[in-house]
C-alpha positions in Angstrom: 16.7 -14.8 137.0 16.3 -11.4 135.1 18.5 -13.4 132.0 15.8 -16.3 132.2 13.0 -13.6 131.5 14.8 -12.1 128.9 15.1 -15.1 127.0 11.4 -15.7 126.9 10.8 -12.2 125.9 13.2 -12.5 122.7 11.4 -16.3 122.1 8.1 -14.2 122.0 9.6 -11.3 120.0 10.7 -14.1 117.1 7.0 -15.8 117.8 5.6 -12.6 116.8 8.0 -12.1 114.4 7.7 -15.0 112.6 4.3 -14.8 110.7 5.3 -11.2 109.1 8.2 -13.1 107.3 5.7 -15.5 106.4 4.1 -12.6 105.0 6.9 -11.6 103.2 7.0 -15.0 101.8 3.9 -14.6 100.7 4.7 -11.5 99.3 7.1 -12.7 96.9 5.5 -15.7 95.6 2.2 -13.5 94.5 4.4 -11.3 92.5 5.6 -13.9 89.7 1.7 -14.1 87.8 1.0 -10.8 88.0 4.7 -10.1 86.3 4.2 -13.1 84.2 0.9 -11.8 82.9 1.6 -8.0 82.5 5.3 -8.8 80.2 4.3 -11.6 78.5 0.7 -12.9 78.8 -0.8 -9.7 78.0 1.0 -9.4 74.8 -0.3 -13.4 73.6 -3.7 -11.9 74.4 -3.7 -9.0 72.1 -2.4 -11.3 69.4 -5.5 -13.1 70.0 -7.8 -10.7 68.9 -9.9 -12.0 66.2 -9.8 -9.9 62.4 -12.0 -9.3 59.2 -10.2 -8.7 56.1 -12.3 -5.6 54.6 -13.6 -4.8 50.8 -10.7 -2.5 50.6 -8.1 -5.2 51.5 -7.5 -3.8 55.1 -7.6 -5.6 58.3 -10.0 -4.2 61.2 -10.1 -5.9 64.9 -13.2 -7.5 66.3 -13.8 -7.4 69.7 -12.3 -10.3 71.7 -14.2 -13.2 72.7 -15.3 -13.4 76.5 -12.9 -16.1 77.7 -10.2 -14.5 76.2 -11.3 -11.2 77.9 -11.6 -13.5 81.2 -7.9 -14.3 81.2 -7.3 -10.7 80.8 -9.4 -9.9 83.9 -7.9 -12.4 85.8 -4.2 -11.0 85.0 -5.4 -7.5 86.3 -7.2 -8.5 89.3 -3.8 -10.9 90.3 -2.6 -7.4 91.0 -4.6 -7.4 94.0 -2.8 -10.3 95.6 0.6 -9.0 96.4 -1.2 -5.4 97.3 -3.7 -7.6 99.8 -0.8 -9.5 101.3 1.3 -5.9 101.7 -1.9 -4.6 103.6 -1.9 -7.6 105.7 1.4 -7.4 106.4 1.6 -3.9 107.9 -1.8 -4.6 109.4 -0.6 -7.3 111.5 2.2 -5.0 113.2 -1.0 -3.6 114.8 -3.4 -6.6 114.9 -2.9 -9.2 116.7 -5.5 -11.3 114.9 -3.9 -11.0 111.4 -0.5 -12.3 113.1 -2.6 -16.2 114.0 -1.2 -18.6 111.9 -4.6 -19.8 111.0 -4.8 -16.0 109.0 -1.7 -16.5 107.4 -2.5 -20.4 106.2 -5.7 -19.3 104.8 -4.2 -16.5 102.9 -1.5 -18.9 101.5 -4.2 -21.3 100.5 -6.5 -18.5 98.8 -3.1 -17.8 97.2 -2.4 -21.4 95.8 -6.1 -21.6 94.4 -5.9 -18.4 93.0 -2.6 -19.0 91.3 -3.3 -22.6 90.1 -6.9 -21.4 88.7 -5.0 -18.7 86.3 -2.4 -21.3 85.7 -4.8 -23.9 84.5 -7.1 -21.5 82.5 -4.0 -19.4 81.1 -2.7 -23.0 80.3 -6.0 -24.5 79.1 -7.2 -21.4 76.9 -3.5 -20.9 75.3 -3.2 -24.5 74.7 -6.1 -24.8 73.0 -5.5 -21.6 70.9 -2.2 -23.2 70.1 -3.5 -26.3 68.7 -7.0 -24.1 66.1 -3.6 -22.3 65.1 -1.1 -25.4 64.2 -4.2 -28.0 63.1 -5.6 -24.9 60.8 -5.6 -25.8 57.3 -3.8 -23.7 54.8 
């Protein structure tokens, strides 16, 4: 009979387990944009700054525009993701409330909006930057 309760303890040791590998999970798919946009996005941007050719023949930078400053913003506050999800995940040890499932679908679904929003503006304001630069008469 003692085997029998030692079973269901293990069962509820993996139950309880099982949401902090979700975590983890979680954890790994949040890291990609922020990556993305710190080794390669963040460079596009700078290229995007806008330029006046001086008297003198010299270029001086403008200050960017405010949606290509947006993107930026988003790329540094994707940061926050993975960090939230790493704070959940040791939290939960400790709460029992962070380990529901409900808690962990609703942080992978503010995850997915978050990720397909900078997806689609990343995609939407490169695009179109892409298009004013090939369509730009010489």
């Amino acid at each position: 009979m003692s085997s029998k309760s030692d079973s269901v303890g293990t069962d509820e040791d993996a139950i309880s387990k099982a949401p902090a590998v979700a975590y983890m999970a979680l954890l790994g798919l949040a890291l990609p944009v922020p990556l993305l946009h710190h080794y390669h996005t963040d460079g596009v941007i700078e290229t995007m700054r806008p330029m006046i050719k001086l008297n003198d023949g010299h270029w001086s930078p403008l200050l960017m525009p405010i949606h290509i400053l947006f993107l930026r913003w988003l790329g540094q506050l994707s940061w926050g993701l993975p960090c939230a999800i790493l704070l959940l995940l040791v939290l939960s040890f400790r709460q029992k409330s962070l380990r529901r499932w409900a808690t962990v679908c609703e942080v992978a679904i503010f995850q997915c909006a978050f990720t397909t929003f900078y997806g689609f503006y990343a995609t939407w304001l490169l695009g179109s930057q892409w298009l004013e630069w090939t369509h730009r008469p010489a």
